[in-house]
C-alpha positions in Angstrom: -54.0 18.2 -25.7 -52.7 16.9 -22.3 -49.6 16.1 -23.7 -48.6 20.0 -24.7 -49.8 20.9 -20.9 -47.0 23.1 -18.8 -45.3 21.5 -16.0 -47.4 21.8 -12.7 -50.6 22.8 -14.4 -54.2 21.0 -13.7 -56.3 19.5 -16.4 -59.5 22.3 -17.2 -61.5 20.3 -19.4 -62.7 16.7 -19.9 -60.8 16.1 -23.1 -57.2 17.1 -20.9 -58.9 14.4 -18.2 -59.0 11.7 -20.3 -55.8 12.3 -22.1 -54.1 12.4 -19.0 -55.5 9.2 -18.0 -54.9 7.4 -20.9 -50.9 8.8 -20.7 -51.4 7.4 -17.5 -52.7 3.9 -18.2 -50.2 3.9 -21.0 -47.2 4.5 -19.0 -48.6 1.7 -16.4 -48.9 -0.7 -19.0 -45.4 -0.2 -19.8 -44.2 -0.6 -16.1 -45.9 -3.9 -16.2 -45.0 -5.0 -19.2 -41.3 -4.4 -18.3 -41.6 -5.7 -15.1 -42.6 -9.0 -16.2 -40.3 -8.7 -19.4 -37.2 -8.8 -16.6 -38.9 -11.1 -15.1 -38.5 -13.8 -17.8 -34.7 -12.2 -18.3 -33.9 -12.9 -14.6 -35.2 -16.6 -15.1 -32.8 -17.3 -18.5 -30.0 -17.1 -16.1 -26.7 -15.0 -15.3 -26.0 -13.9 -18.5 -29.1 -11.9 -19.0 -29.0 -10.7 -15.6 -28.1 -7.0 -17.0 -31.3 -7.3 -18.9 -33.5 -7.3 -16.1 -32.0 -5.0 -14.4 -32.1 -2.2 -17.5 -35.9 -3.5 -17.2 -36.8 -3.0 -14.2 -35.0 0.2 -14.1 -36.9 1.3 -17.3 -40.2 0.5 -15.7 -39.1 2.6 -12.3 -38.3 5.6 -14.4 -42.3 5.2 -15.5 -43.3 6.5 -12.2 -46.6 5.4 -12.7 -47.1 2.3 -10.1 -48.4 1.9 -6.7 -45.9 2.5 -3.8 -46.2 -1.3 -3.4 -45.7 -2.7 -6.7 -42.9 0.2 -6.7 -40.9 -1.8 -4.2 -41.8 -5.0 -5.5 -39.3 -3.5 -8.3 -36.9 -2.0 -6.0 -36.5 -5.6 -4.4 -36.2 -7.2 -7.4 -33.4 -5.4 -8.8 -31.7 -5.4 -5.2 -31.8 -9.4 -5.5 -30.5 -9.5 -9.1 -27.6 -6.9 -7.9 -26.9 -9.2 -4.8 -26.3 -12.1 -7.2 -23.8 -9.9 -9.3 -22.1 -8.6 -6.1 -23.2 -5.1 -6.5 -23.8 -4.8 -2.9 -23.6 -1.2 -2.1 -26.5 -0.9 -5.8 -28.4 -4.3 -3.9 -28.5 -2.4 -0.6 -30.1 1.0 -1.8 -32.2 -0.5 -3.5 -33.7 -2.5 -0.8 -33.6 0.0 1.7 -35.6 1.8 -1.3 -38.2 -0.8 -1.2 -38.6 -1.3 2.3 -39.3 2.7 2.4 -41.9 2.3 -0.3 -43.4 -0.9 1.3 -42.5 -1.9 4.6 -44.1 -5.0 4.8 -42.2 -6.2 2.2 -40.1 -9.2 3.8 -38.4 -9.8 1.0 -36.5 -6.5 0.9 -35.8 -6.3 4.6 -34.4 -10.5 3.7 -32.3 -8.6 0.9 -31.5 -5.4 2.7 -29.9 -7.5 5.1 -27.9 -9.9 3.1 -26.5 -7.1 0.8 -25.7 -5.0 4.3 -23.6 -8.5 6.0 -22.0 -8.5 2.2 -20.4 -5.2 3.2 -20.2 -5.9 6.9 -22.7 -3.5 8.2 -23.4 -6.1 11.0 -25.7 -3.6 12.8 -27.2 -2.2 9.9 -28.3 -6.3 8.4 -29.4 -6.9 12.1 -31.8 -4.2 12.2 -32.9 -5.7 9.0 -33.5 -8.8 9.7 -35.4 -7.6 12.8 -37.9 -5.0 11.1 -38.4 -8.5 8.5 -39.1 -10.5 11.4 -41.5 -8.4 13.3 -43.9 -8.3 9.8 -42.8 -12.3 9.6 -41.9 -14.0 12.7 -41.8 -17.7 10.9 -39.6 -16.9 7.8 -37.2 -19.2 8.0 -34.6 -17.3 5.8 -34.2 -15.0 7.9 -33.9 -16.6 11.0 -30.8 -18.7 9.8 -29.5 -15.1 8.7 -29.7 -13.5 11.9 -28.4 -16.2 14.3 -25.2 -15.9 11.4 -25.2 -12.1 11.6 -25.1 -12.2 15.5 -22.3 -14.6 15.4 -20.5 -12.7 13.5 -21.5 -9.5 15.4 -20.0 -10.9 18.3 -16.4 -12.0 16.7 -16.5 -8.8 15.4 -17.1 -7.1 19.3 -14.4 -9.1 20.0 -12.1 -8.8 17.4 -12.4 -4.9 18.1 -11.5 -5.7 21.6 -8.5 -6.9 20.8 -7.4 -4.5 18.2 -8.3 -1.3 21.0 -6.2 -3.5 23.5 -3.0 -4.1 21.1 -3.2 -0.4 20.2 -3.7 0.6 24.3 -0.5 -1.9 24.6 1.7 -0.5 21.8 0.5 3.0 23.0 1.9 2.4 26.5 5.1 0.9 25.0 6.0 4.0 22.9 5.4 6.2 26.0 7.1 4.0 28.4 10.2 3.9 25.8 10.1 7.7 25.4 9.9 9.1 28.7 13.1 6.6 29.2 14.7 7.7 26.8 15.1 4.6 24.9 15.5 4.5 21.2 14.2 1.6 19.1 15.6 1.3 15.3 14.8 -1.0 12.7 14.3 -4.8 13.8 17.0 -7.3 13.0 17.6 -11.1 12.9 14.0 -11.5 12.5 14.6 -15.0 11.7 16.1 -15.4 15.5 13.4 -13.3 17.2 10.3 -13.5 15.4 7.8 -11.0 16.3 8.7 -10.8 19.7 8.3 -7.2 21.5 8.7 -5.6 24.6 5.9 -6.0 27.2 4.6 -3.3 30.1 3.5 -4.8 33.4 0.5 -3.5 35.5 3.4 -2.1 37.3 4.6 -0.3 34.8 7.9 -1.9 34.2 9.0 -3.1 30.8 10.0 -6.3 30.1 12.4 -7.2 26.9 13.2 -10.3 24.9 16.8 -10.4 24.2 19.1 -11.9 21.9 22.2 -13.1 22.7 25.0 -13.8 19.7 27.9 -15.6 19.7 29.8 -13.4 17.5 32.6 -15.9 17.2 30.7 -18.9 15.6 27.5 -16.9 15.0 25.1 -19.3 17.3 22.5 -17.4 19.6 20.1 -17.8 22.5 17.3 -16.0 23.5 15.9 -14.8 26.9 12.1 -14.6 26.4 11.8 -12.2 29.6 14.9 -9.5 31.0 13.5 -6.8 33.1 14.7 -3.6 32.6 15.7 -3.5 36.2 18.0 -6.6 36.6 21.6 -6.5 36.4 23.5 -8.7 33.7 25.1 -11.4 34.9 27.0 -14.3 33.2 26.6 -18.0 33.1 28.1 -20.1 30.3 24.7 -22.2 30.8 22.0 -20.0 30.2 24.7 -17.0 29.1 23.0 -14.4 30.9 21.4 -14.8 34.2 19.1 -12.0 35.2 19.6 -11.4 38.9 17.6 -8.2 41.0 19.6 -5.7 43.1 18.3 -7.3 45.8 19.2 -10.7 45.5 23.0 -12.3 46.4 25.1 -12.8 43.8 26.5 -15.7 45.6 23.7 -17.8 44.3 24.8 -18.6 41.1 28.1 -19.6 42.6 27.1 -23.2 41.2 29.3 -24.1 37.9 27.7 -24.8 34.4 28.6 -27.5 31.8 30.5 -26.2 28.9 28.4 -25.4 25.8 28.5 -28.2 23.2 30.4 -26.0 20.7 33.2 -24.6 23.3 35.7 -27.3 22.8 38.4 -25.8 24.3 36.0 -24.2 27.1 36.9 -20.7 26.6 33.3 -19.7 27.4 33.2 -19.3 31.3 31.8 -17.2 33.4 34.9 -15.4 34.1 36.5 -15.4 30.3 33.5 -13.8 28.8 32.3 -10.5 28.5 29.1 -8.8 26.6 29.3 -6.0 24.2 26.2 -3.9 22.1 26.8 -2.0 18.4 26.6 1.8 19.5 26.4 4.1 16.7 24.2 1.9 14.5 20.6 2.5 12.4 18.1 5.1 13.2 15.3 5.6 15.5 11.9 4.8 14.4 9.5 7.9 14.3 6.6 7.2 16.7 4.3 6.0 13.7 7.1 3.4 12.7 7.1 2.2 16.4 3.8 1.9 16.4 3.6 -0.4 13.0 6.6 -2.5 14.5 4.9 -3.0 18.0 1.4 -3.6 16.2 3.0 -6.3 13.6 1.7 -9.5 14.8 -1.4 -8.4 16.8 -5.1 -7.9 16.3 -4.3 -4.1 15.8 -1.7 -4.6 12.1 -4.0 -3.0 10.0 -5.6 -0.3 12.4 -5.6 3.1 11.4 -6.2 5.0 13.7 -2.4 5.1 14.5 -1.6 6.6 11.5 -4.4 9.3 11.8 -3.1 9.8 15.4 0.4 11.0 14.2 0.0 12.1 10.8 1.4 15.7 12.4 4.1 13.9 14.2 7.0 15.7 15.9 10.8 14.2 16.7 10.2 11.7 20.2 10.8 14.3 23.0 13.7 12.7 25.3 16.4 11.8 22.4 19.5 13.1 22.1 19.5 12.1 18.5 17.8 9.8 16.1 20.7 8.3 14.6 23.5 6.7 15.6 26.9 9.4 16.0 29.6 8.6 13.3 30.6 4.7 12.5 28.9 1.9 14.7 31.4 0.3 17.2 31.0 -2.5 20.4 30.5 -1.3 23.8 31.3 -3.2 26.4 28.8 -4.1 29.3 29.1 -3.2 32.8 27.2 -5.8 34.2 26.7 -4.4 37.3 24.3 -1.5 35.6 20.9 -2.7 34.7 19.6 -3.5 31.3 17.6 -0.2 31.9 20.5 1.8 32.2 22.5 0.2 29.4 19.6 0.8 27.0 19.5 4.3 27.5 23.3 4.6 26.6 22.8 8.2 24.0 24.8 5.9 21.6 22.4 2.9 21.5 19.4 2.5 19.2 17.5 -0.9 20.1 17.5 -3.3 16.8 14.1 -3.8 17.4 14.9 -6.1 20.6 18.2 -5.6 22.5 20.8 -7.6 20.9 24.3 -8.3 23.0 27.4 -9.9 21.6 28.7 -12.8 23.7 33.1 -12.9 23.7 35.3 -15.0 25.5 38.0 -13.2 26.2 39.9 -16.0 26.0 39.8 -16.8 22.4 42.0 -15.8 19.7 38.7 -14.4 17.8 38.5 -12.1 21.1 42.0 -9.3 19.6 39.7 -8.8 16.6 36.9 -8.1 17.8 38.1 -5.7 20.0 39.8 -4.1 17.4 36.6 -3.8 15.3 38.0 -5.9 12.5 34.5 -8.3 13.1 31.4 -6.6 11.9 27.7 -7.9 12.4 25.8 -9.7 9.1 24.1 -7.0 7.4 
């Protein structure tokens, strides 16, 4: 009998024939039979939705259809896997069915909604192209490709941005490090928000800066100090960024006391700006990278991490921690904010943070004396 015959081996007589036909129109029945048995499963709604699939998968593993009825079950089980989010299961499928059939429009239509489920953009765009070229008037798909080309072209842009603010953070890191500038941990967050230092064409960086009255613990911010101004002070604006090639003599003019200086011990003259030397610990470039990324299109890119995973200590720094207990240095504002931020003994907390002190004031004695400490 047909049924005892070895793998591979032909039929030799008529009686082998016939029972290989009838094995054959057996297992076909079956295929149909199962076909239409999910059917009616897919049709009594999600809860039976396994059901169809184990149907239709029972009447694949018949093997005994045409290649075209074969995709019609391919594309079937891809739709009833799209509708229980089995994406990556709807999308085999479908390409499955579009390879056995490729005139069927529904499995391109499903190929391409199960490929936008898992943001293939290109991949559901070819899709929905092939299924237009066999059906230039489905509507279905139409709607679907105008939405995947929207989408195709936020995500071009979105991946603009995110090469851009890791092209940025890049130049940042090698700006920083062939200054020799060290950049630690970020602090009062809740005063700078995710402010960062820029690069301009020309190179040059540009800092946000804090400025903290250490006495009553009030602050002000300058959004912009190039790293090649000079300090200078102003009991207005409390630091005044003025080039090396610009007269001092210009900001001769006097400012009103500030609202909280009762007894006007802020003026120009009185006060004097300090920075915590000795404090924190570099970042490692990675950490840099995270920090100056926070914020930006780039936060979650990855190809940072990739890029360092074999990192070595940044190249210019004396060290990458702060030598023995943190103290306040005094600024010479004469230097620029360039040459004070590559001080050996000062990492950056995250932005450049100076301490504002009247010299004036009683608080002035302890703070010189160390016996004031930042918030921790």
């Amino acid at each position: 009998m047909a049924l005892w015959m070895d793998s591979g081996s032909h039929p030799q007589t008529q009686s082998e024939i016939d029972d290989l036909e009838a094995i054959q129109a057996l297992k076909e029945s079956t295929a149909i039979e199962l076909k239409e048995k999910g059917n009616e499963f897919f049709k009594m709604g999600t809860k039976h939705y396994n059901d169809a699939i184990d149907c239709y998968t029972r009447a694949i593993n018949q093997n005994a259809l045409s290649d075209g009825e074969m995709s019609v079950l391919f594309s079937n089980r891809a739709h009833v896997n799209l509708l229980l989010q089995n994406y990556r299961r709807a999308l085999n499928d479908a390409e499955m069915a579009v390879k056995l059939s490729d005139t069927n429009v529904k499995a391109h239509y499903r190929a391409a909604k199960a490929a936008l489920s898992l943001k293939l953009l290109s991949e559901a765009h070819s899709f929905c192209k092939s299924g237009l070229e066999h059906d230039p008037d489905n509507k279905e798909i139409e709607k679907l490709e105008k939405q995947i080309s929207s989408l195709r072209i936020e995500q071009e842009q979105h991946e603009a941005e995110v090469s851009k603010a890791i092209t940025d953070a890049k130049d940042i890191v090698s700006a920083t490090d062939k200054r020799g500038i060290k950049i630690g941990k970020a602090v009062y967050r809740e005063l700078t928000g995710l402010r960062k230092p820029i690069l301009d064409k020309n190179k040059i960086l540009h800092w946000p800066v804090v400025l903290l009255y250490a006495e009553v613990m009030s602050s002000d911010f300058i959004e912009d100090f190039c790293h090649l101004c000079l300090f200078v002070l102003s009991n207005a604006m409390l630091c005044i960024l003025l080039s090396p090639f610009t007269p001092s003599n210009m900001f001769a003019e006097d400012s009103p006391p500030l609202p909280w200086d009762k007894e006007n011990n802020y003026t120009r003259e009185a006060i004097e700006l300090f920075y915590e030397a000795g404090s924190g610990e570099s970042l490692s470039k990675t950490e840099l990278y995270r920090y100056l990324l926070e914020g930006t299109a780039g936060v979650n890119a990855d190809a940072i991490a990739d890029e360092n995973k074999d990192e070595a200590p940044r190249s210019n720094h004396d060290s990458s921690k702060g030598n023995g207990p943190s103290k306040m240095v005094k600024v010479n504002e004469k230097r620029t904010l360039h040459d004070v931020l590559r001080e050996a003994n000062f990492i950056i907390p995250g932005i450049p943070v100076f301490y504002v002190v009247s010299k004036r004031s009683g608080f002035y004695k302890d703070f010189k004396a160390g016996k004031w400490a930042p918030p921790s």
